[in-house]
Structures are given as structure tokens and as C-alpha cells.
C-alpha positions, 0 to 999 in steps of 0.5 A, spaced: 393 758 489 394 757 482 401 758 482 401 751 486 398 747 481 403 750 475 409 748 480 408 742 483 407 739 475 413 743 473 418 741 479 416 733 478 418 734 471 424 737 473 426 731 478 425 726 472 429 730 468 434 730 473 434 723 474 434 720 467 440 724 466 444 721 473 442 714 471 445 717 463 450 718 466 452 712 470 450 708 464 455 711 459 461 711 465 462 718 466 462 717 473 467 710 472 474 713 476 474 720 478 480 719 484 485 716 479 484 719 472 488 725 474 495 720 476 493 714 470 497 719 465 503 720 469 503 713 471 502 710 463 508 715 461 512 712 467 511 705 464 513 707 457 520 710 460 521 704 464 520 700 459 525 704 453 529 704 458 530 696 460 530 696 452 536 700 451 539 696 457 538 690 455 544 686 450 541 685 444 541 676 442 546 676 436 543 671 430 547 666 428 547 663 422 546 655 423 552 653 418 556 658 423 555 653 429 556 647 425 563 649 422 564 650 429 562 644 432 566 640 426 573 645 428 571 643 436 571 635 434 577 636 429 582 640 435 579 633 439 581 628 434 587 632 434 589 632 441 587 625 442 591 623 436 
């Protein structure tokens, strides 16, 4: 009988202990995504694939300095004068 009276104190401490540390635990996010952490990095390193491929496939825009496309356009508008003329 006097083992009770130790025990019952003992087990309810226990029991606080257990639920401080599942409301911890849910407050500091361990429980945030377990079905698809494991597939979250095999999908990021895809997309990083993905993405370097379209960077490679993709033609890059050529820069053209402003006086070349304005001596091109006083060309055009000569060679027009010149037909018309």
C-alpha cells in the first residue's frame, strides 16, 4: 500500500513530463511534414536539373550596341532613296 502512494505521484509526473514534451515538439514543427520530406529532395534536385537544362537550351539574346541598329537603319533608308530615286 505504501508503494501506491509513491507510484501514483511518480506516474502523474511522468504523464506532465510526456505532454510538455509532445506539445514542445508540435510547437518547435518536428511533426511539420513526415509523408514527403524523404520525396522533397529528389524533387528539388529535379527542378535544378530542369532548370539548367532550359538554361542551356535556350539561345541566349545577342546585345547589340545602339549605334549598330542606327547605322542600320540610316543604310536601310539610303538603299530606299536609292531605289526610289
Amino acid at each position: 500500500m505504501a508503494s501506491i502512494f509513491l507510484l501514483i505521484p511518480l506516474s502523474l509526473m511522468l504523464f506532465v513530463v510526456a505532454i510538455w514534451a509532445i506539445r514542445y515538439a508540435v510547437k518547435s514543427d518536428q511533426f511539420d511534414d513526415l509523408d514527403n520530406a524523404s520525396q522533397r529532395i529528389i524533387l528539388e534536385d529535379r527542378q535544378e536539373r530542369r532548370q539548367v537544362l532550359q538554361e542551356q537550351n535556350t539561345p541566349k539574346p545577342t546585345i547589340s550596341r545602339a549605334s549598330d541598329t542606327i547605322d542600320a537603319t540610316k543604310t536601310s533608308k539610303s538603299a530606299a532613296t536609292t531605289k526610289l530615286d
